[in-house]
Structure formats: structure tokens, C-alpha cells
C-alpha positions in Angstrom: 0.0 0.0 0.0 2.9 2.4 0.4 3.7 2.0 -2.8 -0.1 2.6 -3.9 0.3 5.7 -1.6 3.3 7.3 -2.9 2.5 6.9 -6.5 -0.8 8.3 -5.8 0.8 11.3 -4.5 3.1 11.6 -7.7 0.5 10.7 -9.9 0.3 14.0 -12.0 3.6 14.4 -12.5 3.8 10.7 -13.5 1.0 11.3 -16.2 2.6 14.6 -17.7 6.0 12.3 -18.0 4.1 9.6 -19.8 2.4 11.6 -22.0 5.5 12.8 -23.2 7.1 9.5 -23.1 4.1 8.1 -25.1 3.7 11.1 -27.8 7.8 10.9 -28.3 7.1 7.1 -29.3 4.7 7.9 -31.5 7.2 10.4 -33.4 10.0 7.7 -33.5 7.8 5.2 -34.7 6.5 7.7 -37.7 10.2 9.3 -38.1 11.8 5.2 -38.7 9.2 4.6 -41.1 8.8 8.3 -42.7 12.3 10.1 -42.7 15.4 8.7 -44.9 17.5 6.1 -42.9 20.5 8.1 -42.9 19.0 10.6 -40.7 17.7 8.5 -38.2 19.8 5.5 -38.5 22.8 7.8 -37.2 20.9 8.4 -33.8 19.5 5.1 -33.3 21.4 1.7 -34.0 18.7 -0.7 -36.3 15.9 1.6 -36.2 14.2 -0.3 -38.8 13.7 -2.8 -36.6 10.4 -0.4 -36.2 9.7 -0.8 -39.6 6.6 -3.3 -40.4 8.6 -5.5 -43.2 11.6 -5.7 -41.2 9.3 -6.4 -37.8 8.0 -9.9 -39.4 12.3 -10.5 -40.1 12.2 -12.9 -37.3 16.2 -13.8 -38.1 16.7 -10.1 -38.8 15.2 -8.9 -35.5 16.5 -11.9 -33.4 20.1 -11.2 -34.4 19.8 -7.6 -34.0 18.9 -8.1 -30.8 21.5 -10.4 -29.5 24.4 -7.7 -31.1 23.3 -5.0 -29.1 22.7 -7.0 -25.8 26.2 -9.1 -25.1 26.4 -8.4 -21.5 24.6 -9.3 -18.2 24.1 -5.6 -17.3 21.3 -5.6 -20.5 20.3 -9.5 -20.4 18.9 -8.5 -16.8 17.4 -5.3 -17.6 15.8 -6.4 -20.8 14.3 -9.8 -18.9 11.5 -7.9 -17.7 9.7 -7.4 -21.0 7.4 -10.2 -20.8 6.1 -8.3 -17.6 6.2 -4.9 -19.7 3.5 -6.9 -22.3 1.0 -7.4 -19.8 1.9 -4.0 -18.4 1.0 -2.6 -22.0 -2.4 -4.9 -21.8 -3.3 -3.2 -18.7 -2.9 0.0 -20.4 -4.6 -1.1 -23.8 -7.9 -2.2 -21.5 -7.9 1.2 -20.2 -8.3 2.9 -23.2 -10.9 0.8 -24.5 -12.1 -3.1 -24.8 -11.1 -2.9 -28.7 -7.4 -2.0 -27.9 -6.2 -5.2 -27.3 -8.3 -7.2 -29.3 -6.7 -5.2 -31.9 -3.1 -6.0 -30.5 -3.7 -9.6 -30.2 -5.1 -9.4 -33.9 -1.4 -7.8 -34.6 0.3 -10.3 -32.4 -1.6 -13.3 -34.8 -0.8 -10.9 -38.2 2.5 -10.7 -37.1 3.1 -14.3 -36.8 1.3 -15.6 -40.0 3.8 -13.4 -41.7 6.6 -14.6 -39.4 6.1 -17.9 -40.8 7.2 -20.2 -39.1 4.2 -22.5 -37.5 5.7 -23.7 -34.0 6.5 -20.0 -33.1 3.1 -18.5 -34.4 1.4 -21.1 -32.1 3.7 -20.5 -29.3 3.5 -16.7 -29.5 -0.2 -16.4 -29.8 -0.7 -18.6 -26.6 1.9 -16.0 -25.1 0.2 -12.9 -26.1 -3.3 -14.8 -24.8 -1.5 -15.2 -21.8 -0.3 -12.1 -21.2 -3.5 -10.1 -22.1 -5.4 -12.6 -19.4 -2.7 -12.4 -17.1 -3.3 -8.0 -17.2 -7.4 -8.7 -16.6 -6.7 -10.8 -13.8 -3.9 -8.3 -12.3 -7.0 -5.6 -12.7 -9.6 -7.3 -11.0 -7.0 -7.9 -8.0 -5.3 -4.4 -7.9 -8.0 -2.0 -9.4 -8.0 -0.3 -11.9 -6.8 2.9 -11.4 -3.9 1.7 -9.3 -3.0 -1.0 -12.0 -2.7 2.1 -14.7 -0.5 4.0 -12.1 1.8 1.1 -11.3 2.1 0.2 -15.4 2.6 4.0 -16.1 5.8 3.8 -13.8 7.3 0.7 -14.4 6.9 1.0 -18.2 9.2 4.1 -18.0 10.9 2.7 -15.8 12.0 -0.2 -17.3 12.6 2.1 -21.1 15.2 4.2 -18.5 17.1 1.8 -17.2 17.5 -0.7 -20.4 18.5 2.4 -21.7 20.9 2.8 -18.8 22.2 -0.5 -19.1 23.5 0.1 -22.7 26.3 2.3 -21.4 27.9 -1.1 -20.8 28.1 -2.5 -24.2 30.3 -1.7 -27.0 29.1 1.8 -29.3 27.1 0.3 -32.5 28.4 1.4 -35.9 27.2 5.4 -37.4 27.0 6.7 -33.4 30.6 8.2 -33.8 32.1 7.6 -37.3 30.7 6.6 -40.4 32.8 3.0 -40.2 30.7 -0.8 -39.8 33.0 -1.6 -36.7 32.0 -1.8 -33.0 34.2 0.2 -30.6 34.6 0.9 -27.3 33.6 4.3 -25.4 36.7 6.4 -25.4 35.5 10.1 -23.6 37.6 11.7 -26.9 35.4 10.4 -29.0 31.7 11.2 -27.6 30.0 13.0 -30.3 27.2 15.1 -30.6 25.2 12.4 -32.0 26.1 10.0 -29.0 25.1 12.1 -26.7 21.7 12.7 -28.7 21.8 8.7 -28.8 20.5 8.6 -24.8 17.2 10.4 -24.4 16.5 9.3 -28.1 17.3 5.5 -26.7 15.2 6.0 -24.0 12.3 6.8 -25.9 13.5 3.8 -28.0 13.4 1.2 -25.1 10.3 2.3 -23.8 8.5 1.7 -27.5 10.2 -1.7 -27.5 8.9 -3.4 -24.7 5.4 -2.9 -26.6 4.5 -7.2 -27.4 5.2 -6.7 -31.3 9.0 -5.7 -30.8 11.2 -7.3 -28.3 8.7 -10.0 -27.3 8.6 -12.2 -30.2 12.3 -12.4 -30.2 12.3 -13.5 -26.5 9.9 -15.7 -27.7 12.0 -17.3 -30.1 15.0 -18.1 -27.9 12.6 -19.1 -25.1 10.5 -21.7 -27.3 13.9 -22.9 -28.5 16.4 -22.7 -25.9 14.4 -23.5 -23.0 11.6 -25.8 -24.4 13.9 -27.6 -27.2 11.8 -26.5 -30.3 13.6 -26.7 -33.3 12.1 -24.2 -35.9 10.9 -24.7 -39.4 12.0 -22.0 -41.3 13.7 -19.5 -39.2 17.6 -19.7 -38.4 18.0 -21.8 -34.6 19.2 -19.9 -31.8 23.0 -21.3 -31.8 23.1 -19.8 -35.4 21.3 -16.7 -34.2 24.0 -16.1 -31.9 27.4 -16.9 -34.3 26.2 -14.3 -36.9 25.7 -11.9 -34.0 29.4 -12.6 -33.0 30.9 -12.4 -36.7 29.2 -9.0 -37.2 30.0 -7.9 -33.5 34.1 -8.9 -34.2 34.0 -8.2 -38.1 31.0 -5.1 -38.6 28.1 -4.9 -40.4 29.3 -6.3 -43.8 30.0 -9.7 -42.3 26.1 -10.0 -43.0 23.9 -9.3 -45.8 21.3 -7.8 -44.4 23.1 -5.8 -41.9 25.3 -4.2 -44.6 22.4 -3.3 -46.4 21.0 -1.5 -43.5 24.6 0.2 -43.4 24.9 0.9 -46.7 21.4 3.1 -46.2 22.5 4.7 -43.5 25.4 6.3 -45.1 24.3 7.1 -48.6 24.2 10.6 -49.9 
């Protein structure tokens, strides 16, 4: 209750911060899809992981993903996103009843498109799960607390994922115009790194919605930890060795990667 209590007393300032946190994702999600890739790709590693036709990229996304989270410091912080999803359900049913039908209708778009039958099925039953799991968590909680405490930890969690990602190595385009990973040396912060953080943030937040990160913790979930082999997406052990030739090598160890580099940089 003390929690209840304090958040309560916070509670406009909270709101104002979320609004802003909400209306920024919206204007990411329109500027990675609207605006040319090399102005936004030099502020935000793999932004068109927000694009729709690279979103169904199952491989694409998965080994995205891994790249950019190589330590324990993000694998933590970026654990709790399955939480975030019913979170975001919480929210969704307090906008209207229609709101997360019409995410779960995305959630079963999304994996028709995917492809691959075992992970459809097993991602469908997640997303069912977690959109039961955020009615149930209402009817205990209440309603207006439950929007409160989703509210919070929602930005929450976008801050500190965020946070986390000063531990990893700096993605290609944030400093030079090179393919190559590197390591944070204070003489070569730039103006676009710095821009990186509070754009990363808004970034973070928008990914723990249950199309983006989800699915790919899906993936190595229904694999690693239930034994699944998939049909016609790339197994997690291969997932995870073109992550570490484009992590030692760059982004033109891999097709698809030095595609997306290749638009990033183009006059």
C-alpha cells in the first residue's frame, strides 16, 4: 500500500511524463518509417527494426537483438519485458475493450507473416497469456492503481534498459561513419552519441510494446528452454554466431546488416 500511496501522490507528474514518453514514441515510430534512414539510423542503431517488413524478419530482429545486448548488465534489464506486455495490456484495456483485441489481432498478423508455425502457435498462446494475465492483475489491484503502477514501471524499465546500454560496445554510425563496433573512449563522444541517450530511451520504452522485443524473446525461449527446433527460421545457436561475426568483423559480415549500413550512409 505504500507504494499505492506514494505513486498516488506523484500521480500528476507521472501522467505529464508519460504523456511525453508516449507522444515521443509515437514520433519515432513515424520518423523510422517516414524520414530517410540516414538521418535517423545515425541516432538510433537498427531503427528499422520499427519498420513493419523488417518487424515480421524474425532472423533479422533476433540477431539484432543479441548484437546489441552481449552483456549481463542488458540481459537483466531487458528480462523484464514479458512483464512490460502485460503491463501494455493493462494499459490497452484502459483505453478501451477494442485496444487489445486489436493488438492480439497484430500479435496473430504478425506471426502468420513470421512464418514459421511452431513459433506462431507459441507466440499467440503468449500474447493470450499475457493479455489474461493484465485482466486478472486488474480485477485484484483495481484499476486505477494497476494504470498507475504500469505508467511507472513502463518508464521505468525504457530508462534503465537504456541505462544499461552504457555497458556495451558503441554500435556502428553513433561516432564515425565506419561498420566496426568500438569501445567508449570520452575523446570520442560526439554530438550524435550524446543525442543517442534520451532518443534511446524513448526507444526502449517503444520496444517493450508485445510486437518488438517480445517475439524475439519468444524465439529463444520456445527454443532454448523448451527444445523446439524451428521450421523456417535460423536456430538460436546460429542466431547467436552471426551476431558474433558481425560484432568482431561489422556490419558487412552479413547481408542484411550491410544493407542497412549501406542506407545509413548514402548521400
Amino acid at each position: 500500500m505504500t507504494l499505492f500511496n506514494w505513486l498516488s501522490q506523484h500521480q500528476a507528474i507521472i501522467n505529464q511524463i508519460w504523456v511525453f514518453t508516449l507522444t515521443s514514441t509515437v514520433i519515432l515510430y513515424v520518423a523510422c518509417n517516414l524520414l530517410p534512414d540516414r538521418i535517423v539510423g545515425k541516432y538510433l542503431p537498427l531503427h528499422n527494426v520499427f519498420k513493419p517488413e523488417t518487424n515480421i524478419d524474425l532472423d533479422y530482429q533476433s540477431i539484432g537483438y543479441v548484437l546489441l545486448h552481449t552483456t549481463w548488465a542488458t540481459k537483466i534489464t531487458h528480462s523484464t519485458i514479458i512483464i512490460e506486455a502485460v503491463l501494455w495490456f493493462i494499459i490497452f484495456e484502459s483505453w478501451h475493450w477494442s485496444v487489445p483485441l486489436i493488438a492480439l489481432i497484430a500479435i496473430l498478423i504478425q506471426s502468420v507473416f513470421i512464418g514459421d508455425k511452431k513459433f506462431g502457435l507459441f507466440f499467440i498462446i503468449i500474447g493470450i497469456l499475457t493479455y489474461l494475465t493484465a485482466i486478472f492483475s486488474i480485477q485484484i489491484i483495481g484499476l486505477s492503481d494497476s494504470i498507475l503502477v504500469s505508467k511507472t514501471f513502463l518508464m521505468l524499465g525504457g530508462l534503465i534498459r537504456m541505462l544499461s546500454h552504457s555497458a556495451e560496445l558503441i554500435p556502428p554510425l553513433l561516432i564515425n561513419n565506419t561498420d566496426q563496433f568500438e569501445k567508449l573512449d570520452p575523446k570520442k563522444i560526439t554530438l550524435r552519441l550524446l543525442l543517442s541517450s534520451p532518443i534511446g530511451y524513448i526507444g526502449e520504452f517503444g520496444s517493450s510494446l508485445p510486437n518488438r522485443i517480445l517475439p524475439i524473446q519468444v524465439n529463444c525461449i520456445y527454443q532454448t528452454i523448451f527444445g523446439i527446433a524451428p521450421t523456417k527460421n535460423l536456430g538460436w545457436c546460429e542466431v547467436k554466431e552471426s551476431a558474433k561475426m558481425v560484432l568482431t568483423g561489422g556490419y558487412s559480415k552479413l547481408s542484411s546488416l550491410k544493407s542497412y549500413y549501406n542506407s545509413v550512409i548514402k548521400n
